[in-house]
Each structure stands twice: as C-alpha cells, then as structure tokens.
NUKOLGU-272923 format. One record per residue: residue number from 1; residue in one letter; x, y, z of N, C-alpha, C in turn. Coordinates in steps of 0.1 Angstrom, whole numbers, always signed. Atoms other than C-alpha are relative to their C-alpha. Layout:
> NUM	a	X	Y	Z	X	Y	Z	X	Y	Z
...
REM end
This chain:
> 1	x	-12	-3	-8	-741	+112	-9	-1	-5	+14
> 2	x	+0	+1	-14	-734	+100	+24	+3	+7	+7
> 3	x	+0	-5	-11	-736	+118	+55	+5	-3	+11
> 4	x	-4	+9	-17	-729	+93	+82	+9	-11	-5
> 5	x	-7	+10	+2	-701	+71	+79	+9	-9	+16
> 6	x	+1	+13	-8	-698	+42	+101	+16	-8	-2
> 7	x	-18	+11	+3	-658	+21	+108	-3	-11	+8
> 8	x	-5	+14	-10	-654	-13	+121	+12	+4	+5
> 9	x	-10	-2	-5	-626	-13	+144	+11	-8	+1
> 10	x	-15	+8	-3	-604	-43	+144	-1	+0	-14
> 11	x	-2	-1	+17	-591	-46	+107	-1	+16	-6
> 12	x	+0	-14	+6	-602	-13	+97	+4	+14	+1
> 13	x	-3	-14	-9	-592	+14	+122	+17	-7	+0
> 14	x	-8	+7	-10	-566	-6	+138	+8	-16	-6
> 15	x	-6	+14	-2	-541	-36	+134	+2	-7	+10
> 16	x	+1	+6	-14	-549	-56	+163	+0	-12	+2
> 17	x	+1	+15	+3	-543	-86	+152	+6	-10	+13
> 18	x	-12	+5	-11	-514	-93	+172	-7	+0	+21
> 19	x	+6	+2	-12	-533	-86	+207	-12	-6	-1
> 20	x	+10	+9	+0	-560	-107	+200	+3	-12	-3
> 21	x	-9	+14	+0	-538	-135	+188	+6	-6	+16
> 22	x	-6	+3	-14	-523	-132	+222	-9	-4	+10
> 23	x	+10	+2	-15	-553	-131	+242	-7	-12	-2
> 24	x	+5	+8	+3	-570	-162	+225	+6	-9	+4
> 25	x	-6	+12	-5	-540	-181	+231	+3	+0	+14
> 26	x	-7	+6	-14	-531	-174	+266	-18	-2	+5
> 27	x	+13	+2	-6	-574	-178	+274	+3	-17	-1
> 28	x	+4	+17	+9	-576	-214	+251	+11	-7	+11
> 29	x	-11	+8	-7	-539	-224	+270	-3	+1	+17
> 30	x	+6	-3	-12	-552	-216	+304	-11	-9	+4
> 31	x	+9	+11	-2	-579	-237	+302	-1	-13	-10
> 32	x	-8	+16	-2	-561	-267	+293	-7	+1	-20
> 33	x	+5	+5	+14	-582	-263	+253	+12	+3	-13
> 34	x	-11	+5	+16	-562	-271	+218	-5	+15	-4
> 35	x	+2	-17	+9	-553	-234	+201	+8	-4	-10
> 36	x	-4	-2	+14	-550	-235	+164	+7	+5	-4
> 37	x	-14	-10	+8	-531	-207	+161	-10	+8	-15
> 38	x	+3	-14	+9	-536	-181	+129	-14	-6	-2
> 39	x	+12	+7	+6	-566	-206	+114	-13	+4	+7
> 40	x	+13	-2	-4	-586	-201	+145	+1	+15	+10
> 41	x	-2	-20	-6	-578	-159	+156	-8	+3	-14
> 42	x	+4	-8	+16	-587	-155	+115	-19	-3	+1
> 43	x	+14	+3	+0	-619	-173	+120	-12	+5	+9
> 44	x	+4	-7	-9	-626	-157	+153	-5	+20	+0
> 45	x	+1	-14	+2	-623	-121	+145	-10	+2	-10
> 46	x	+15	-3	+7	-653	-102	+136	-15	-9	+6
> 47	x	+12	+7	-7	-676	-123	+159	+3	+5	+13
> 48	x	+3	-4	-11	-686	-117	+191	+6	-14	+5
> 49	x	-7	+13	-5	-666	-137	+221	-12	-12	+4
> 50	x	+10	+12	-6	-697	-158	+235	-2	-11	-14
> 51	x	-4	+10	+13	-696	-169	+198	+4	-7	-6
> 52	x	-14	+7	-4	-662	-178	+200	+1	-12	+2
> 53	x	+0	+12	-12	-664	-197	+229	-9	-5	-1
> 54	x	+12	+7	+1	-698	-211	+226	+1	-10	-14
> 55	x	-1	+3	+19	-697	-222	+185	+14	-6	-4
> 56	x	-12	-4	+9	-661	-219	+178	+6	-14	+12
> 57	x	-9	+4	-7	-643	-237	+209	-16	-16	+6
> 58	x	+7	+12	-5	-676	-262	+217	-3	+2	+17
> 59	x	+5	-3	-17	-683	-245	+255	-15	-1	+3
> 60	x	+15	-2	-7	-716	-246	+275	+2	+21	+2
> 61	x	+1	-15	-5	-728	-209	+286	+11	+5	+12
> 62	x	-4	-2	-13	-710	-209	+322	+18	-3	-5
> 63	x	-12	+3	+7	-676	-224	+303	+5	+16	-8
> 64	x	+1	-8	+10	-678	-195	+277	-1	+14	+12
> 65	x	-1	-16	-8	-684	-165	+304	+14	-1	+11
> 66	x	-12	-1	-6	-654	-180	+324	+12	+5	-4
> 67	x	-10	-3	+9	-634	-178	+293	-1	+16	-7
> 68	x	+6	-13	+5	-649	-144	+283	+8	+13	+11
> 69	x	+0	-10	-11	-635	-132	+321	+22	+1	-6
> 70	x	-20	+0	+6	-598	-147	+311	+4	+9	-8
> 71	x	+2	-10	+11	-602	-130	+278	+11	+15	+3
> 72	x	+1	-10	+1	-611	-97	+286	+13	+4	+11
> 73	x	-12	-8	-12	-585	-93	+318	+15	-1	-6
> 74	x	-11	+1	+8	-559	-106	+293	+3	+15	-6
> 75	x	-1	-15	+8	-565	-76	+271	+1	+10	+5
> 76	x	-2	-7	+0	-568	-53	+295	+13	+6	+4
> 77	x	-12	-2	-10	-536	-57	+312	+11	-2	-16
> 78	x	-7	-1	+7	-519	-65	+278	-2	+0	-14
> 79	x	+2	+5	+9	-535	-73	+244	-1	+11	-9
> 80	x	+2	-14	+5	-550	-37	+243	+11	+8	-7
> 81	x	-13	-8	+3	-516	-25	+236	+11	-5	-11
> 82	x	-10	+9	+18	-506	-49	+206	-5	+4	-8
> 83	x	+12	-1	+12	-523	-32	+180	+8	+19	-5
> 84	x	-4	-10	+1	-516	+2	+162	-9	+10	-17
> 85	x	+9	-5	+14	-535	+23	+134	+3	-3	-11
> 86	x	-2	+1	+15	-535	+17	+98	+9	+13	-5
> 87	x	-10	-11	+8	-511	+40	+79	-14	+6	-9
> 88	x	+10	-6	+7	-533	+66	+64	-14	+6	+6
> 89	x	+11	-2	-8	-563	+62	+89	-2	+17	+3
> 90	x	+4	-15	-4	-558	+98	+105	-4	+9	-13
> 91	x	+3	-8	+4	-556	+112	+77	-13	+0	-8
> 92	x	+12	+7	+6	-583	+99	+62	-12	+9	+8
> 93	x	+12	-10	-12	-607	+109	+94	+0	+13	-3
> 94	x	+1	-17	+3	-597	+141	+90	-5	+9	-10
> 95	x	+6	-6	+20	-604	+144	+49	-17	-2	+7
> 96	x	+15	+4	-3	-637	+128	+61	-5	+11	+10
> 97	x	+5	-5	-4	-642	+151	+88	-4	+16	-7
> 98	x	+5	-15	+6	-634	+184	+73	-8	+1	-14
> 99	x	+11	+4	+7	-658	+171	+46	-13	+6	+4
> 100	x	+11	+2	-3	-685	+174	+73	-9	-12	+0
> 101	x	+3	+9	-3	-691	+140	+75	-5	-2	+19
> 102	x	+7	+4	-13	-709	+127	+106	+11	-16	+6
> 103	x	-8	+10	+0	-681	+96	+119	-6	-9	+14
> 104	x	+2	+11	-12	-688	+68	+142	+5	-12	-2
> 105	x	-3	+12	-2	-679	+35	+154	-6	-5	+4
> 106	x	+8	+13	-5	-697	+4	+157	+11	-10	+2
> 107	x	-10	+6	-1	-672	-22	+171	-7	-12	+11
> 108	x	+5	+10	-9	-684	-55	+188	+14	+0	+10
> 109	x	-7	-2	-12	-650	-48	+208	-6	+7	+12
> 110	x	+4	-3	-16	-658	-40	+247	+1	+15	-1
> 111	x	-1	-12	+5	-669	+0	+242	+14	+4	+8
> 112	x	-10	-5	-17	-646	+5	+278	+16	+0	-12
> 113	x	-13	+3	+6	-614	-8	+252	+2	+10	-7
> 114	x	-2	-7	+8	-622	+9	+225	+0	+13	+0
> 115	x	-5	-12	-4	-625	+40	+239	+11	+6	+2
> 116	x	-14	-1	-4	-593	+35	+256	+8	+1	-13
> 117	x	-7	+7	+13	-575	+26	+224	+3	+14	-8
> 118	x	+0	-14	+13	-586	+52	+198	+1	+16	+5
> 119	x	-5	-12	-5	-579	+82	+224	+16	-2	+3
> 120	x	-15	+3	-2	-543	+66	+232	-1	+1	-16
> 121	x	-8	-6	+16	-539	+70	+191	-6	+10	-5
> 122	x	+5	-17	+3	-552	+102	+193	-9	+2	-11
> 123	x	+8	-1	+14	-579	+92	+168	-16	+3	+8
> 124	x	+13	-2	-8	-613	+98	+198	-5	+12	-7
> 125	x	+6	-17	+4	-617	+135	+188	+0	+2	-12
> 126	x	+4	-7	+11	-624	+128	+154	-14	-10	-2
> 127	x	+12	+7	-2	-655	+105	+161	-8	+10	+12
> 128	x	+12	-9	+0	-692	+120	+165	-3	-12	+13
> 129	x	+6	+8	-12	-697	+85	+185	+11	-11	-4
> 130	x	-2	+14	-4	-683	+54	+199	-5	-9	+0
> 131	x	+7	+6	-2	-705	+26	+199	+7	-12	+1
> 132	x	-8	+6	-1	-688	-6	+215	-12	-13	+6
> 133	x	+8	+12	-9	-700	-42	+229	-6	+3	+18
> 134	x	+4	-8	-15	-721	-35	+265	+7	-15	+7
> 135	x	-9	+12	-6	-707	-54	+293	-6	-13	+1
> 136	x	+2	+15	+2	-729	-86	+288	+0	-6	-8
> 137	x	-3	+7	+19	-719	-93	+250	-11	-1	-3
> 138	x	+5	+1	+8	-753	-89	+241	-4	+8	-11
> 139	x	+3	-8	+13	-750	-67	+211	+2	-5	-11
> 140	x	-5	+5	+15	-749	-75	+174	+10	+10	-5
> 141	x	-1	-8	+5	-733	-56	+150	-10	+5	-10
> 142	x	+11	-7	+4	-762	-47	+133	-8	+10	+11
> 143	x	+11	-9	-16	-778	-32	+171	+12	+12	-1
> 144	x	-8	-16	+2	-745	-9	+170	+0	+6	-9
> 145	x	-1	-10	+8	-747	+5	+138	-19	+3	+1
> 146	x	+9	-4	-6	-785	+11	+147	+5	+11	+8
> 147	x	-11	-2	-8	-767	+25	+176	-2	+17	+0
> 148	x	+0	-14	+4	-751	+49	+158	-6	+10	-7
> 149	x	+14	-6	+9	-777	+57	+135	-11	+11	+9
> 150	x	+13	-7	-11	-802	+67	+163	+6	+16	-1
> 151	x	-5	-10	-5	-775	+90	+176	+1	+11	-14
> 152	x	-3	-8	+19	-764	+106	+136	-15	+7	+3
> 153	x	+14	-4	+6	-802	+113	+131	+0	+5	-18
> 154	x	-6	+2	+18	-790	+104	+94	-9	-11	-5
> 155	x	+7	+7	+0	-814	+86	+77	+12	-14	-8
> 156	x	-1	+6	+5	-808	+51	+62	+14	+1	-13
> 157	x	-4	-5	+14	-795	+61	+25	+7	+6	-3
> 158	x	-11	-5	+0	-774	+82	+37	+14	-5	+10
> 159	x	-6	+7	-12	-754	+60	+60	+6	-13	-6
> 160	x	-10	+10	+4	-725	+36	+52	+13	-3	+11
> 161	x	-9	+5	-11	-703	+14	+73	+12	-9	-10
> 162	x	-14	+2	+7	-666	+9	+62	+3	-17	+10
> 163	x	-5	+15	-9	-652	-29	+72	+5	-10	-8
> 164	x	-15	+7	+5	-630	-55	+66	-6	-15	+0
> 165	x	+3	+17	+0	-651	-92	+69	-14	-3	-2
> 166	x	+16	+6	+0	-683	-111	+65	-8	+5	+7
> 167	x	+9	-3	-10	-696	-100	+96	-5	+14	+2
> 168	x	+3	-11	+4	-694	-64	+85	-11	-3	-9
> 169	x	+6	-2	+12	-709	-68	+54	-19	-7	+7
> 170	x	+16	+8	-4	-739	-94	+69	-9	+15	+10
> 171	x	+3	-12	-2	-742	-61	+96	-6	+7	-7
> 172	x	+2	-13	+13	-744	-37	+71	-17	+0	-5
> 173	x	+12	+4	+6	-770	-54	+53	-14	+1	+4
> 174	x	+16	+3	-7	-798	-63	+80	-5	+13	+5
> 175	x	+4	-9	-7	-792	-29	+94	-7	+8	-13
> 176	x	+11	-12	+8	-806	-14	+59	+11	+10	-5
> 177	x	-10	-8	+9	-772	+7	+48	+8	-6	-9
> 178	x	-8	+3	+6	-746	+6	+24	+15	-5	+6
> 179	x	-15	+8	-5	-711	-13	+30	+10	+6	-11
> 180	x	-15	+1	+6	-675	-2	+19	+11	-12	+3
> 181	x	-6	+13	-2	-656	-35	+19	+16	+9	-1
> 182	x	-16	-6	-1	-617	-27	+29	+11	-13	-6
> 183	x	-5	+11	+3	-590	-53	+15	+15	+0	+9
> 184	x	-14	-2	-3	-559	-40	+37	-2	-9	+16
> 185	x	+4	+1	-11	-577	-56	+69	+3	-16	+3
> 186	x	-2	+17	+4	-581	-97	+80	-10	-7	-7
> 187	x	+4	+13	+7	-610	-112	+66	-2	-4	-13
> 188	x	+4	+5	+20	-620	-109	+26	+14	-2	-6
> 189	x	-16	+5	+14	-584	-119	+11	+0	-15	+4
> 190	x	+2	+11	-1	-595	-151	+24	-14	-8	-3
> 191	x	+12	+7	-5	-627	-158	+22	-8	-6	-15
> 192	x	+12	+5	+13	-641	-166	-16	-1	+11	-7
> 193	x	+2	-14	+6	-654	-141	-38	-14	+1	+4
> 194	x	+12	-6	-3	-681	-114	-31	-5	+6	-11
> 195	x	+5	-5	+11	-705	-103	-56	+2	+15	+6
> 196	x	+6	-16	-8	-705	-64	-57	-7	+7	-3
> 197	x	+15	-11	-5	-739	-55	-58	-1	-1	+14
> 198	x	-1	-4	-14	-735	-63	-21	+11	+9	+3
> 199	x	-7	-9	-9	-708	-38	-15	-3	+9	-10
> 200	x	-1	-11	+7	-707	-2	-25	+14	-2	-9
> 201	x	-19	-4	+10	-669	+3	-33	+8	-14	+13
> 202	x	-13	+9	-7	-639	-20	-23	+13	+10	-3
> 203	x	-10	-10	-2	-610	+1	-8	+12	-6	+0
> 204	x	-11	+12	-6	-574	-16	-9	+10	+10	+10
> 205	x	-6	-7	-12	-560	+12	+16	-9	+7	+9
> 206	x	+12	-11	-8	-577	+39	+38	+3	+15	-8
> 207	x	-1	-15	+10	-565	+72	+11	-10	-7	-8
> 208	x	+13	+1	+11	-592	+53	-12	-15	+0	+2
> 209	x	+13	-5	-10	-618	+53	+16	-4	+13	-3
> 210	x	+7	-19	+4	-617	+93	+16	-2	+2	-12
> 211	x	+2	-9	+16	-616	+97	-21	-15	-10	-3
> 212	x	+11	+9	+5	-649	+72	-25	-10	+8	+10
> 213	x	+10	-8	-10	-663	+90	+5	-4	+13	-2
> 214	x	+2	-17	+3	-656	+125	-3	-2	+6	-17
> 215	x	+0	-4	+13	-661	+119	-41	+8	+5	-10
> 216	x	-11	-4	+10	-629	+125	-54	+3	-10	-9
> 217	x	-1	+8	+8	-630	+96	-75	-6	-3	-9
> 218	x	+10	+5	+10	-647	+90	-108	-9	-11	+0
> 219	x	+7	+15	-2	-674	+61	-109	+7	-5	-8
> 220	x	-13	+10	+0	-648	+49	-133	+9	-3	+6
> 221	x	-10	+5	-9	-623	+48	-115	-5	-6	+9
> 222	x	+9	+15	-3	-643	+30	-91	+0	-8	-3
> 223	x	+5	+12	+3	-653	+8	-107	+11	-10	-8
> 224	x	-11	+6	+9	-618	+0	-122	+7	+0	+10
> 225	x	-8	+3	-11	-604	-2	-86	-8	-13	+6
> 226	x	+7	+8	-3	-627	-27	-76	+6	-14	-5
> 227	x	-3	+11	+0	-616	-65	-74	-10	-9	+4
> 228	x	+8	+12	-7	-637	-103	-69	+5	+7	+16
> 229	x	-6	+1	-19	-641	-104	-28	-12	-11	+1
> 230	x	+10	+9	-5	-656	-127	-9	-17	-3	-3
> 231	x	+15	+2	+1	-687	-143	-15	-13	+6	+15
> 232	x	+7	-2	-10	-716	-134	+14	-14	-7	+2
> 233	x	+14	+8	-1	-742	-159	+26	-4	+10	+11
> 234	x	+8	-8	-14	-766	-131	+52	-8	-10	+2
> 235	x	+13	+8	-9	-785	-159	+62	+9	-6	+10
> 236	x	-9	+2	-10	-754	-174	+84	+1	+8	+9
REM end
C-alpha cells in the first residue's frame, strides 16, 4: 500500500500548457532565436530550463541564465495565470487525503510559482509539502522527490509519484519508488510505447488515480485499464 504519494505539476495537477507556450515564445522571440512552436514547448516541458536553453536552443551558460531571467519574469507577470486544474484533480486530493495519504509535490517548476498557483486554485491545503526548483535551477527531479521523501519519513516502497512524461518516469526510477503514468497530461500520447513493468498503473483521468491509490479497483480492472505507453530509455 502506499503511503506517500508524490504529483508532478505541469500535466498532472495543472493544464499549463498554454502559459508556458507563451513564455517560450515571447523569451525565444526576444532574443532574436527561431521558435518552433507546439514541437518545441512538447519537447521542452518536463525538463529543467538551463536544459532548455543550454541542449534544446544551442546557448552557452551566460546566454541560457539571460534567457532563464526573460523566462521567469514572463511567467511571473503573465504565464502563471494561463493554466488551470485538471477536472477531477480536487477531488481526487481529497479521496486521497481523507484516505490518510501523506501528498506532496515535486515540480521542477520555480517552488516561489508553484506555491503561488496551487493556493490561487485552492489546491495548497491539501498538500503535506511543496517541493519546487530552488532559485539556481539546480535540482533534479529525482533530488525533489528525495525532497519529499526526507520530509514524508515514508520509506521507499511505500512511496509513489503520479506524472505525465519521460522525465517523471526516468525520476521516479533513480529515486528508488514506484510511478503512476497519467495519459490526460502532455507527454506519453506521443512518445512510443512504454513497457509496464516500469510503471505501476496508467491513469487516463485523475478519478482513476484515486481508485488505484485508494484501492478501489480490482487488479483486474487494472490491468484491463492499462494501455502500450511510451517506451523509457533511464539512461538519457
């Protein structure tokens, strides 16, 4: 049984697509570089921005913290406020909490945002913790759900992190817990197929989260809700 359950924040909590689409493009157009559009927001999300910018767009370090300043002032003045919960989410938290579940967030989003965000959708006061990017991007998502682990004092085996892409799942893995892959979010409806001995359950809303969480579902049924997902190289 799990005890501690762990959420990604963009895709999973949240539809935030739309303010991160916005903020990539008025950063990338601002400094004169070629924006893809959907191809390269899809490919971006779920990584960390030095990532981004460094990997993704071809920057030096000093290029990439300039673009990291654009970024972030974009979002806080407007990007923050493109986005809106998943249908279902609250209630979900709440099956989960009055469960007695332990809830947290690991989110390579800027903790300062995410904080803001999930108290403006009135979702803060059903998480045990926050755990967000510190202000010099160097976190993984594997170091936050550590993170939240410390804080839980939940061991290992009982600890699973709900999420929507590769970068969850690769997470998940190094940190040593189980993964709930989501399909309602952005990245696995694109990505290949995933074997699922790497994921526990695959959710295609957030009402199938709580019933997998709180055991209201048969391991058949499980296992008859489950679809191919993405493939996962963890060595990437």
């Amino acid at each position: 049984m799990y005890r501690c359950i762990l959420f990604d924040m963009d895709g999973t909590l949240v539809n935030s697509y739309e303010g991160i689409f916005h903020s990539y493009e008025h950063t990338l157009n601002k400094l004169g570089t070629p924006f893809a559009g959907e191809s390269f927001v899809k490919n971006a999300i779920g990584r960390t921005l030095p990532f981004v910018f460094e990997q993704l767009c071809g920057m030096d370090r000093e290029q990439a913290l300039h673009a990291i300043q654009i970024y972030r002032d974009y979002y806080a003045k407007q990007g923050q406020y493109e986005l809106s919960a998943y249908e279902g989410i609250e209630r979900t938290l709440r099956t989960l909490k009055q469960s007695g579940k332990f809830l947290g967030v690991a989110t390579l989003k800027k903790e300062e945002f995410a904080r803001a965000i999930l108290k403006r959708l009135g979702l803060s006061s059903l998480f045990d913790c926050i755990c967000g990017m510190d202000e010099e991007d160097t976190l993984s998502k594997t170091e936050l759900i550590r993170r939240c682990r410390q804080i839980s004092s939940i061991p290992k085996e009982e600890t699973i992190l709900v999420g929507d892409t590769i970068s969850d799942a690769a997470g998940a893995h190094e940190a040593g817990i189980s993964f709930l892959a989501v399909t309602y979010g952005f990245g696995f409806q694109q990505e290949g197929e995933l074997s699922k001995n790497q994921v526990k359950w695959i959710a295609q809303t957030p009402f199938q989260v709580a019933d997998f969480l709180c055991e209201k579902v048969s391991s058949r049924e499980k296992l008859s809700q489950e679809k191919p997902m993405p493939s996962v190289n963890f060595e990437n």
